[in-house]
C-alpha positions in Angstrom: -1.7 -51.6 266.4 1.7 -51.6 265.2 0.7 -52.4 261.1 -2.1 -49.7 261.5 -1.4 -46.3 259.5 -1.9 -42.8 260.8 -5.6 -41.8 260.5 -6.9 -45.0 260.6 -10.3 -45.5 262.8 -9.7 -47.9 265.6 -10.9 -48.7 269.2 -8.3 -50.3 271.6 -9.4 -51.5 275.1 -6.4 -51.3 277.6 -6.5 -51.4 281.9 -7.0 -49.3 284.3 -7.4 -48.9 287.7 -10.1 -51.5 288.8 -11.0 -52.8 285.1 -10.7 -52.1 281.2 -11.6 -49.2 279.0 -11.7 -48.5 275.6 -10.4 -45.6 273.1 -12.3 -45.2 269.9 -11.4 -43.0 267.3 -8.1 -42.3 265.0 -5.2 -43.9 265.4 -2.2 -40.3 265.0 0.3 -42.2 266.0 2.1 -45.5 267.5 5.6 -45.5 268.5 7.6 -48.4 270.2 5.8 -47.4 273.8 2.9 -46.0 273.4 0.0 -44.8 271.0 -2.3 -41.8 270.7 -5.9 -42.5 269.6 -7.9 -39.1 268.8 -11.4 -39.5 270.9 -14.1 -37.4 270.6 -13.4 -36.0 273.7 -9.4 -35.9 273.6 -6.5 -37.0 272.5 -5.6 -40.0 274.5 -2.3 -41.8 275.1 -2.3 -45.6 275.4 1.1 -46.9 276.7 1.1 -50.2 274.9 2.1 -52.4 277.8 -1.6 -51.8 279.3 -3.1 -52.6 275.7 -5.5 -56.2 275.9 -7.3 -55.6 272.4 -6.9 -53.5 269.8 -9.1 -53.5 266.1 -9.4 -51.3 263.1 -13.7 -50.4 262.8 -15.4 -48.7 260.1 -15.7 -45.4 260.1 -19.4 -44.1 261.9 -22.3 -44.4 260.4 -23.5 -41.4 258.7 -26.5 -39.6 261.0 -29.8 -39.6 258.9 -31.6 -36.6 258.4 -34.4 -35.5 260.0 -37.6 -34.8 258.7 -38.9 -31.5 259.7 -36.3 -30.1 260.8 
């Protein structure tokens, strides 16, 4: 997390209550506590301390069209 720039795609799993979760999307920004990962759904912040796993992805595939419509 901490050599990944602004506006990079990432997913990072971290705990919670009763398990693990994960937080895909773009990274906006990572300080010395915490992180903020842009979902699809929200902007979500990670404290680092509850990070496990953290990656750079590609970005999503793009959706093909369909025919007929």
């Amino acid at each position: 997390m901490a050599t990944a720039s602004p506006g990079t795609r990432v997913v990072v799993r971290y705990r919670i209550d009763g398990g693990f979760t994960d937080a895909l999307g773009d990274l906006l920004e990572c300080g010395a506590s915490a992180c903020t990962v842009r979902t699809r759904s929200a902007d979500v912040v990670i404290h680092l301390d509850l990070v496990v796993a953290a990656k750079q992805v590609p970005p999503p595939p793009r959706r093909s069209a369909r025919p007929g419509i």
